[in-house]
C-alpha angles and dihedrals in degrees: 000000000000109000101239099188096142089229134058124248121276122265109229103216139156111291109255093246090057106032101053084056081059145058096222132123114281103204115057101206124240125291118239087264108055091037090065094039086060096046087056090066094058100095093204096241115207101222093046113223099184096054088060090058090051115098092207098034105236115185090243099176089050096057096041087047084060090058091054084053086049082240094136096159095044082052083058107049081049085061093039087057095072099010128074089185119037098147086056100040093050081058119043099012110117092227090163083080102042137027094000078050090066099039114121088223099061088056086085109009133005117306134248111292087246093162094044088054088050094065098037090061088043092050093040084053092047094045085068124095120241103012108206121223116198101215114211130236113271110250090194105251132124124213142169130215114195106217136025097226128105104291092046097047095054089049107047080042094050087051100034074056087053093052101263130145096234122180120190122218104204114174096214137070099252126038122233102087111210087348091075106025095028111042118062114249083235089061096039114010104223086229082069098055089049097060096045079051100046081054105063082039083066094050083065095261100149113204127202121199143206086031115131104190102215097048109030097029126004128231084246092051097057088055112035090032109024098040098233098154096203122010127204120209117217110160102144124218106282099151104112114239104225114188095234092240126136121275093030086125097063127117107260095043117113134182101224102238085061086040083051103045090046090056098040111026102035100032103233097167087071118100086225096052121137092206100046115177116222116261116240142206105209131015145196128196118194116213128037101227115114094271087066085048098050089048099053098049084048083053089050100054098046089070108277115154081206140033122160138184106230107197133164100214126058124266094258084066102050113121102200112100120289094234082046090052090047090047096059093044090050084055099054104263121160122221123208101187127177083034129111131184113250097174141000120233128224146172132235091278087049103249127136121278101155147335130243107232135185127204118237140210124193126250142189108320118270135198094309099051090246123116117264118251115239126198111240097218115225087025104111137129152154126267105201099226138153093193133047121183120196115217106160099122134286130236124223119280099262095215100096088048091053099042095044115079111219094009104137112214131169118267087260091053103264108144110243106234136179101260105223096034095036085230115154126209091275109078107254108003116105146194151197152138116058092334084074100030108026114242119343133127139322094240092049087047087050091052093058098053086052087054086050099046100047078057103048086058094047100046090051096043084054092054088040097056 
C-alpha cells in the first residue's frame, strides 16, 4: 500500500549551533526506515513524470521501487544504468526544480524525497566490502576526455561503459573538478567523490593529473601525436566574475572560486594548514547563487562573528536552492538583500575596512525573468567589514580556445557545440558542462556529458564503417 502521509520524511541532520563551528556533513542521510517509509509514497505512475525532469534520465520509479523491496543494492545498479554519480547527485542535485518538480505528489503535498532516496541507495552500496566492478570488453578505440568534473566523469563512465579506452587529462592534482575545489565538504564529503571516482578507475578510466591541455599538451597533439580518436572537453568555468567597482584590488577580497579552493582542496580550515586563510571578523559575500551560500557558510565556520549575503535583488529572487537559503539562516547568516556594493574601503596598507552599499529597489523584469534592480538614490551606507568575497559567476578558462585553432566560442568564451552530439566546430572533438554554458549545476553538467558522449561513439563508429 502507497504511503499517503502528505510530507516527506524528515532529513536528520547536525543542529545549526554545532554544526556551523564544523566541516562535517550537514545532512545525516535516512535511516533504513525511513528510507523505506519514503519509498512507499512514491504511486508508481506509469507515464513517469519525474524521470522527464531528470538530465540524465534515471528510472527513478524503478530504483525507488527497489527500496520498497528492501533491495537497496539492486536500487543502486538501476541508478547506476543511466548515472556515473549517484552518491553526488543525491547530495548536491537541485532536484526541487527538477524530477521532485514533476512529481504527482507534490500537486497537492510535498513529493517523494527522490534525491534523499538516491543517496541513501549510493551510500548503502558504498557501505559494502569489495565492491565488485564488471569491467567491459575493449572495442578497440582511444579517447580523451579534457576535466574531471561533472561533466568529464559521465562522460569517460558512460564510454569506459562502451568499451573505450578512455583516458582523462585533469590539471590539478586531484580529480574531481568543482566537485572537489568548488562544493564544501559539509555539503559533499571528498570521500564521496573518491569513491565515485575509484569506481570509474575500476571500469578501466585511467586519469592523469597535473596536465593543462593547452599549456602542457595541446588539443592537436593529443590527436595527430597521441592517437585519441574524439576528444571531450570538460574544463569547467573556473575564471572569477569581479563587479568592476573601486577598492577590488585590496588585501581581504576574494573571488569565490579562490575563497572556496583555499577552504576544500587545500584544507585551510585545519590548524596545521600550509595555506591558511586569514581569519576574519566580519564578512561579506557578494551574489546570492549557491556558490555565495556555500562560501559564507565556509566563512562561517572558519570563525567569523559576522558573515552576511549582500544581494541586489529580494529573497524571493535568489536563485541558490531553497534548502541552501534555510541552511545559511539557520547558521546565522545574515542576509542584506535589496543591497548592492558600490566601493570597497581600505586603509593606508590596503587592506579591507568597509564596503560602500546602496540600497535597491526591483523593476520591470529583465532576460532572466527576474525584476530588475533599481538604485534608490540618496540610500547609501557603509558595511564595517574586513572581507569581501566575490560569487557572481565565473566564465570558462580561454586557453583551449586560444590554443586550439577553428574551435568557435561565444564572445564570453563559452565553446559553441552542436547542441544534440555535443560536437564543436573542430571535427571530433567534443564539449559540455560549464566550458560550453558558464556555471550551472552538476546534473546539467552530467547531461551534457551524456549528450557528448552518445556523440563521441557515434562520430567514431561512423569513421570506423
Amino acid at each position: 500500500m502507497p504511503n499517503m502521509s502528505p510530507k516527506k520524511n524528515e532529513m536528520p541532520s547536525q543542529a545549526p549551533d554545532v554544526r556551523n563551528k564544523n566541516f562535517q556533513e550537514v545532512a545525516l542521510g535516512y535511516s533504513e526506515a525511513q528510507a523505506v517509509d519514503e519509498a512507499a509514497r512514491c504511486l508508481q505512475c506509469k507515464h513517469k513524470p519525474c524521470v522527464a525532469g531528470c538530465p540524465v534520465n534515471i528510472n527513478i520509479p524503478g530504483f525507488i521501487k527497489k527500496i520498497t523491496e528492501k533491495d537497496y543494492e539492486g536500487a543502486y545498479q538501476v541508478i547506476g544504468e543511466t548515472s556515473s554519480l549517484p552518491a553526488v547527485c543525491g547530495r548536491v542535485c537541485p532536484q526541487e526544480s527538477q524530477c521532485e518538480k514533476f512529481c504527482v505528489r507534490g500537486i497537492k503535498n510535498e513529493p517523494v524525497g527522490i534525491g534523499r532516496l538516491e543517496r541513501f541507495a549510493a551510500d548503502f552500496h558504498f557501505a559494502q566490502p569489495d565492491i565488485e566492478v564488471v569491467k567491459p570488453e575493449p572495442n578497440g578505440h582511444k579517447v580523451a576526455v579534457v576535466g574531471s568534473g561533472p561533466a568529464g566523469l559521465t562522460c569517460a563512465g558512460d564510454l569506459a561503459k562502451l568499451g573505450y579506452d578512455v583516458t582523462i587529462f585533469e590539471a590539478l592534482h586531484l580529480a574531481g573538478g568543482v566537485l572537489v575545489y568548488g562544493i564544501p565538504e559539509f555539503r559533499l564529503p571528498k570521500a564521496i567523490v573518491q569513491k565515485e571516482i575509484d569506481t570509474l578507475e575500476k571500469l578501466g578510466v585511467k586519469i592523469i593529473r597535473n596536465v593543462v591541455v593547452g599549456r602542457s599538451i595541446s588539443i592537436q597533439e593529443l590527436m595527430n601525436e597521441e592517437g585519441f580518436e574524439a576528444i571531450f572537453v570538460g574544463s569547467g568555468a573556473g575564471l572569477p566574475n569581479f563587479r568592476g567597482i573601486p577598492g577590488e584590488n585590496f588585501n581581504g577580497v576574494y573571488s569565490a572560486n579562490e575563497f572556496l579552493t583555499r577552504v576544500n582542496l587545500m584544507k585551510s580550515y585545519r590548524v596545521d594548514s600550509t595555506t591558511p586563510i586569514v581569519h576574519s571578523k566580519r564578512v561579506a559575500v557578494i551574489g546570492g547563487g549557491n556558490v555565495a551560500m556555500d562560501a559564507a557558510r565556509c566563512a562561517k565556520r572558519l570563525g567569523a562573528e559576522e558573515v552576511s549575503i549582500v544581494y541586489r535583488r529580494s529573497e524571493d529572487e535568489i536563485p541558490a536552492r531553497h534548502e541552501e537559503v534555510e541552511h545559511a539562516k539557520e547558521e546565522g547568516i545574515v542576509f542584506r538583500l535589496l543591497s548592492n556594493p558600490t566601493e570597497i574601503l581600505g586603509n593606508e596598507k590596503r587592506f579591507v575596512t568597509g564596503m560602500k552599499v546602496i540600497k535597491m529597489g526591483l523593476g520591470e523584469p529583465d532576460d532572466s525573468g527576474r525584476r530588475r534592480p533599481i538604485e534608490i538614490p540618496g540610500s547609501e551606507y557603509i558595511l564595517e567589514i574586513d572581507t569581501v568575497i566575490f560569487a557572481i559567476g565565473t566564465s570558462p578558462n580561454p586557453l583551449i580556445k586560444m590554443t586550439t585553432e577553428g574551435l568557435e566560442t561565444h564572445k564570453w568564451g563559452g565553446i559553441i557545440i552542436n547542441e544534440e552530439t555535443g560536437e564543436t566546430s573542430v571535427p571530433g572533438v567534443f564539449a559540455g558542462g560549464d566550458a560550453v554554458t558558464g556555471a550551472a549545476t552538476v546534473i546539467l553538467a552530467m547531461g551534457a556529458g551524456k549528450t557528448a558522449a552518445a556523440g563521441m561513439d557515434a562520430y567514431i563508429k561512423a569513421k570506423s564503417a
